[in-house]
N, C-alpha and C positions, 0 to 999 in steps of 0.2 A: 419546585420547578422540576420536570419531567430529562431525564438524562437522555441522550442519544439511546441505549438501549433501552431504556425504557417506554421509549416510541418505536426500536425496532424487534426488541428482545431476540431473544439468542435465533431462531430461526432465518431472522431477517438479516441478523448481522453475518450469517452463515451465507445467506442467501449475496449481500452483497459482495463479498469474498468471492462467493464463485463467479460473481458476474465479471468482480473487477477482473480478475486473472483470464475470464473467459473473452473479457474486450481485447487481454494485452495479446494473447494468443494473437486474435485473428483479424487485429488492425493494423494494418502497414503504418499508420501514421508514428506508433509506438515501437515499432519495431528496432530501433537500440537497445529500450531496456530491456523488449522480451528477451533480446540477444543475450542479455546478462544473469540468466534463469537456463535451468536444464530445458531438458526435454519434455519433461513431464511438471505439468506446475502442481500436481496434487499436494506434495508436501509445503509447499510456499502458501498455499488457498489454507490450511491449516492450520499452519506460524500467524499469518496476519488473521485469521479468526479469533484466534487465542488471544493475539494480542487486541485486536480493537475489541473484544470483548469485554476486558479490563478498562481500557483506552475512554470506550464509551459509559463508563460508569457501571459495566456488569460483573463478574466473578472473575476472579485475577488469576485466569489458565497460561495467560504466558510467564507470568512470575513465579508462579506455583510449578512448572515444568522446566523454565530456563534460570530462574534466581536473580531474575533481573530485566526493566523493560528497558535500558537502555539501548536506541536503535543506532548510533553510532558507529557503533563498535563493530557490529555486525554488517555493516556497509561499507567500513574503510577500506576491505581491499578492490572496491570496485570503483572506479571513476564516475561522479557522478555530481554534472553541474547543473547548473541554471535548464538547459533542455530537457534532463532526464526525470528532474524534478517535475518538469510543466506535461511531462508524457505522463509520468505518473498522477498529476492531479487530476490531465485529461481522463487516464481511465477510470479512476476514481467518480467524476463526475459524471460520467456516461455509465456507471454502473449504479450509481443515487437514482439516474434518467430512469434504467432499467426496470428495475426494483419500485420504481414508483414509487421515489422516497418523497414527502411532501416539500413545499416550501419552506415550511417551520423548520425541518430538519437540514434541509441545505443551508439552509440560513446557520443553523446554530452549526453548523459544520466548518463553512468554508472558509474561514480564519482558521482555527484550529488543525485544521489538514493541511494549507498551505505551511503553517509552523512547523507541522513534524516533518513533511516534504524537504522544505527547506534546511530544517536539521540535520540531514544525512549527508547532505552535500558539502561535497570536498574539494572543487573546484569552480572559481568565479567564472574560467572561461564558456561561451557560446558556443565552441566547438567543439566536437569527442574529443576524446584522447585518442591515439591508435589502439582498436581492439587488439585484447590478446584471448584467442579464441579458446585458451586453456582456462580461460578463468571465467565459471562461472557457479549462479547461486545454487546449490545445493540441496538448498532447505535443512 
């Protein structure tokens, strides 16, 4: 059976990275989470490369660079419920859209992604929290 990267191999998983980041950029609908990312998303299109490159069954550059995938940890100082999660699988799906990822691939996808989405999340509430406009990701 064919892995995620081995249906998009490392260019494409490159490719959907940039897209994802490039949807959160310049869709108002997403615009909480972009809120929660610098100014610059180069370094974050990166981190998530490395990591779904591992993720999808390819070469382990975010384990091999950070010692560890766990995405938790790296999330808990930012608020992040049920909305930010479903922003995030929106841009996620609109960068599969992009990329012209196929059927097969969404399909073997979209369980999978709603799980790690859903893993980072730290709050059951429907509504932000109050931003705090000193905090945001880094990369």
């Amino acid at each position: 059976m064919k892995t995620p990267y081995d249906i998009l191999g490392e260019d494409g998983v490159r490719n959907l990275c940039n897209a994802f980041y490039d949807i959160m950029d310049a869709d108002e609908q997403v615009k909480d989470i972009r809120r929660m990312h610098a100014e610059s998303l180069e370094p974050m299109k990166e981190k998530l490369f490395e990591y779904l490159c591992g993720w999808m069954g390819g070469p382990q550059l975010y384990s091999k660079r950070y010692g560890t995938v766990c995405m938790t940890t790296p999330h808990k100082p930012y608020s992040i419920g049920p909305m930010e999660r479903d922003q995030w699988l929106y841009c996620m799906d609109k960068a599969l859209e992009q990329i012209n990822a196929s059927d097969e691939l969404k399909t073997m996808l979209k369980d999978p992604m709603y799980r790690v989405a859903d893993a980072v999340k730290n709050r059951n509430s429907l509504e932000p929290e109050p931003k705090d406009e000193n905090l945001i990701a880094i990369g």
